[in-house]
C-alpha positions as CSV (number, residue, x, y, z in Angstrom):
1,X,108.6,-63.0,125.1
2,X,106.8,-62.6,128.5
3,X,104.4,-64.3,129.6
4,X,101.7,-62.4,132.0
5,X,99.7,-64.4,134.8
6,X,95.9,-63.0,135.0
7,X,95.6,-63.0,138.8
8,X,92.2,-61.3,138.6
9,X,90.3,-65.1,138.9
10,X,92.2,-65.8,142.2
11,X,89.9,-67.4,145.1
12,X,90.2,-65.1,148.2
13,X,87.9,-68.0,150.1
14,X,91.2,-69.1,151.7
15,X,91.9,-65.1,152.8
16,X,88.3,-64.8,154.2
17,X,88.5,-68.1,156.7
18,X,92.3,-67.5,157.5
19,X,93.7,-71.1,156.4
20,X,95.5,-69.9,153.5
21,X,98.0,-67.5,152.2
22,X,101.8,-67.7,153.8
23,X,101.6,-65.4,156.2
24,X,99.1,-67.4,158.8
25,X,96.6,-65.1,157.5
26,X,97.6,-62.4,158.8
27,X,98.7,-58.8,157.5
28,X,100.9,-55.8,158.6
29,X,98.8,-53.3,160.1
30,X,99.0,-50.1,158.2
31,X,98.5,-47.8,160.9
32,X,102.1,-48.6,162.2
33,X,103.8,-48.0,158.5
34,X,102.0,-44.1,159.1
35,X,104.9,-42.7,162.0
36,X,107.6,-44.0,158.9
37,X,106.0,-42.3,156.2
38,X,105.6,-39.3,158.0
39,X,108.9,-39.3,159.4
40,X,110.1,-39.6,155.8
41,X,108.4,-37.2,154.5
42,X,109.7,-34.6,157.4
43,X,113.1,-35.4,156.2
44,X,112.8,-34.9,152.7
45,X,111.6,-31.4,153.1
46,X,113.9,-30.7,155.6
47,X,116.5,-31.5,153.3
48,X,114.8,-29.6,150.9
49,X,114.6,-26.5,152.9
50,X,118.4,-26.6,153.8
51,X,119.2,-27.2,150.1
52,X,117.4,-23.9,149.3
53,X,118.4,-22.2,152.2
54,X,122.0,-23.0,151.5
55,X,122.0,-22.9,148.0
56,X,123.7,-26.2,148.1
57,X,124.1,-27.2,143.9
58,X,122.9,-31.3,144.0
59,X,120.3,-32.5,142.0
60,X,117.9,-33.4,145.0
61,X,117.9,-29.8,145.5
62,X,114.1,-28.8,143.2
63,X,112.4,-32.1,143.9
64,X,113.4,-31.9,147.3
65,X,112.6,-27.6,147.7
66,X,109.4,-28.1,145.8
67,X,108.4,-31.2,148.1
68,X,109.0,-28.5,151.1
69,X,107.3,-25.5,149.5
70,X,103.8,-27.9,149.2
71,X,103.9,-30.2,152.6
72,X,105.2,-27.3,155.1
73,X,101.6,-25.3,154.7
74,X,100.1,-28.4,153.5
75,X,100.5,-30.1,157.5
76,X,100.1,-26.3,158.7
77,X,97.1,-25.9,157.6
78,X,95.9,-29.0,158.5
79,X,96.7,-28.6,161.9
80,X,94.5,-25.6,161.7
81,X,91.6,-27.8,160.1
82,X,91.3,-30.5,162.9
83,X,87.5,-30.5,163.0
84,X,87.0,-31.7,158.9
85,X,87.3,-35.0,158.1
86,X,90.8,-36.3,157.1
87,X,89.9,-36.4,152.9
88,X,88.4,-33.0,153.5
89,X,90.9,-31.5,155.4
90,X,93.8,-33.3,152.9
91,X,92.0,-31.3,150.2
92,X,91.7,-28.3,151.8
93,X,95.2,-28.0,153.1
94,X,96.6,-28.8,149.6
95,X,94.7,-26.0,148.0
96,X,96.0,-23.2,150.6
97,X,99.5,-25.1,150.5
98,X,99.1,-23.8,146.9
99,X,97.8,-20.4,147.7
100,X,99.9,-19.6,150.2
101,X,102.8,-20.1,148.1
102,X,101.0,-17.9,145.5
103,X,100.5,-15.3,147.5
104,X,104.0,-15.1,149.1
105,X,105.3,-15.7,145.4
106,X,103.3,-12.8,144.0
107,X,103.9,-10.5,147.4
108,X,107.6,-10.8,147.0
109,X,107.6,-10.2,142.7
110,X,105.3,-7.1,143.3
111,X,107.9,-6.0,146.0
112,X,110.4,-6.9,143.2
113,X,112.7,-8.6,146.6
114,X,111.8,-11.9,145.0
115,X,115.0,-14.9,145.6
116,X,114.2,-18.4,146.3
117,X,116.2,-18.4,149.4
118,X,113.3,-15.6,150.0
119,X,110.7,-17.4,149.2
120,X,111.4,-20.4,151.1
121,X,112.0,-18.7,154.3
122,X,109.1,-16.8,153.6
123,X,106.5,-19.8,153.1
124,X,108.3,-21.5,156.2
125,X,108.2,-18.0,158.2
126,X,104.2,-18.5,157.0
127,X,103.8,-22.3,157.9
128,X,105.1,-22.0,160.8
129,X,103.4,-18.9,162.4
130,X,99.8,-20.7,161.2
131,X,101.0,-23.7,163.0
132,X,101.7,-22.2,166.2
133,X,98.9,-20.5,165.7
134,X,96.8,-23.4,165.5
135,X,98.9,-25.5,168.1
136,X,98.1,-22.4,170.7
137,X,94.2,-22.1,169.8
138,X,93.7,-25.7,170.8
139,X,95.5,-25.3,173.7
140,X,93.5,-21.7,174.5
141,X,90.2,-24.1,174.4
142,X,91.6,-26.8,176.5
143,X,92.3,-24.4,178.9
144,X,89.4,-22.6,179.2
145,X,87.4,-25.9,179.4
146,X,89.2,-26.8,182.4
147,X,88.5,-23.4,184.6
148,X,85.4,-23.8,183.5
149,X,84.8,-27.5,185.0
């Protein structure tokens, strides 16, 4: 049988004045773990998008095309929303990541030309026209800012 240590009675005195713990007291920034994650997660719907795109038979091939079909209009859209807060502009990108691939879904079955390979260039046709879109509004701004000055 296993045994289970409670470590919710632990002293974090020795964390607070930095003389304890095995590290010197100090910890891993997260900020720099954020470029990796994001890199990661580029890839994986990358992958996902050639999979589809391909029809390439693997197992990685839903996960991996579903990942793609929620994180491409996901970051689009939250390009677009730069002026919310980041938990308010997560939120609100995830919910028109999700509408946008409703809409295109329910487009391209009333058009009856649905096919995933379809659908997934469709939503990447989609996320990518909103985030140039949004890339070349900010830059519009910017610009006229600096006539103006």
């Amino acid at each position: 049988m296993q045994s289970f240590t409670d470590l919710t009675g632990l002293d974090d005195s020795a964390e607070r004045d930095g003389t304890g713990g095995g590290d010197g007291g100090r910890r891993a920034p997260v900020g720099d773990s954020l470029p990796v994650v994001a890199g990661a997660a580029a890839a994986i719907a990358g992958v996902g998008a050639v999979l589809a795109l391909a029809d390439i038979g693997s197992p990685l091939r839903a996960p991996f095309t579903l990942f793609f079909l929620i994180v491409a209009p996901a970051c689009a859209m939250a390009a677009a929303l730069r002026g919310l807060d980041p938990l308010s502009r997560a939120v609100v990108a995830a919910g028109a990541a999700v509408a946008v691939d409703l809409l295109i879904a329910q487009v391209m079955l009333a058009l009856h030309a649905w096919t995933v390979r379809g659908g997934v260039a469709a939503v990447a046709a989609v996320s990518l026209l909103v985030f140039l879109l949004a890339h070349a509004w900010r830059h519009r701004g910017r610009a006229a800012r600096s006539r103006a000055s």
